[in-house]
C-alpha positions in Angstrom: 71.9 17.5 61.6 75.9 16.6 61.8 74.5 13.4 60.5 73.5 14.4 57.7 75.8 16.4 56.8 78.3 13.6 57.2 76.2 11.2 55.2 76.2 14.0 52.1 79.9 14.6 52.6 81.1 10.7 52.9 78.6 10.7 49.5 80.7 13.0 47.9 83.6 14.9 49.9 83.8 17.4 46.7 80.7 18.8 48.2 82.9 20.5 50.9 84.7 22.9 49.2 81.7 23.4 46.5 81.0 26.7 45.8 78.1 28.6 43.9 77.8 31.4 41.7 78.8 33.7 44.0 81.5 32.1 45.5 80.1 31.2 48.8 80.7 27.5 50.4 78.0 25.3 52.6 79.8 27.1 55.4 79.0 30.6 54.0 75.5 29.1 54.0 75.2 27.8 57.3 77.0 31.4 58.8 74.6 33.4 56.3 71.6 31.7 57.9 72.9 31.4 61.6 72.8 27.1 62.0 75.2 27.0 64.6 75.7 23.0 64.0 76.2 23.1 60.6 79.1 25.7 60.9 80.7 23.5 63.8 80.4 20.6 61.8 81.7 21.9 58.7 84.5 23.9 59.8 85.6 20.6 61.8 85.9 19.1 58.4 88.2 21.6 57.1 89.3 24.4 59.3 90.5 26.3 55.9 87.1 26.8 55.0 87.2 29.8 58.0 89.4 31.5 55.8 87.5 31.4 52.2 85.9 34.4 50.8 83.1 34.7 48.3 83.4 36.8 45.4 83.1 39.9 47.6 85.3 39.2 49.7 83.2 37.9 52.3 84.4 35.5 55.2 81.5 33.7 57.5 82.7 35.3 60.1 81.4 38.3 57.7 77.8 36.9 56.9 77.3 35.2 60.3 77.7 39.3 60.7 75.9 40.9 59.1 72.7 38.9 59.9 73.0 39.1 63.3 73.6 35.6 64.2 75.7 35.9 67.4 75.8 32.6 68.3 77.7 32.0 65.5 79.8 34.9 65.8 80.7 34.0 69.4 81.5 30.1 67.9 83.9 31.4 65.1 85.9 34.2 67.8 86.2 31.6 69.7 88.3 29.4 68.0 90.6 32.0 67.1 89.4 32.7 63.3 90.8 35.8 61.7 89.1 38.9 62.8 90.9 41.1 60.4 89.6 40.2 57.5 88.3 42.9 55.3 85.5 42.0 52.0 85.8 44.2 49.0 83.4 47.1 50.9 86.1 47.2 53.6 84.5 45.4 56.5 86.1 43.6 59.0 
């Protein structure tokens, strides 16, 4: 929930911009696995997490992608975030 997300990040803010091995943030996460509310929330914290790629160059708009989550998609085009970003394979 936003609430709990909140509670984690007023806990410890570094947690935002935490990444893991391969580079991806909570909001790669959320995109990857399609929770609409945790994106929202998240990229309301820090709209330059929209633009941060994981170590393949991937965007959420990428992941939220490629896993079909269109929700998400339709979220993330709609407030305006880059469309023309390629990853490393050359997808936008």
């Amino acid at each position: 929930s936003v609430e709990q997300i909140q509670a984690l990040l007023s806990a410890d803010p570094s947690m935002l911009r935490a990444v893991d091995g391969s580079g991806r943030t909570a909001l790669h996460e959320a995109a990857f696995f399609g929770n609409l509310v945790a994106v929202e929330a998240l990229a309301k914290q820090d709209e330059k997490l929209l633009a941060a790629k994981t170590k393949s160059g991937d965007t959420c708009l990428h992941l939220a992608c490629s896993k079909g989550h269109y929700d998400v998609v339709r979220w993330l085009v709609g407030i305006g975030i880059d469309c023309s970003t390629r990853n490393e394979k050359g997808e936008r």
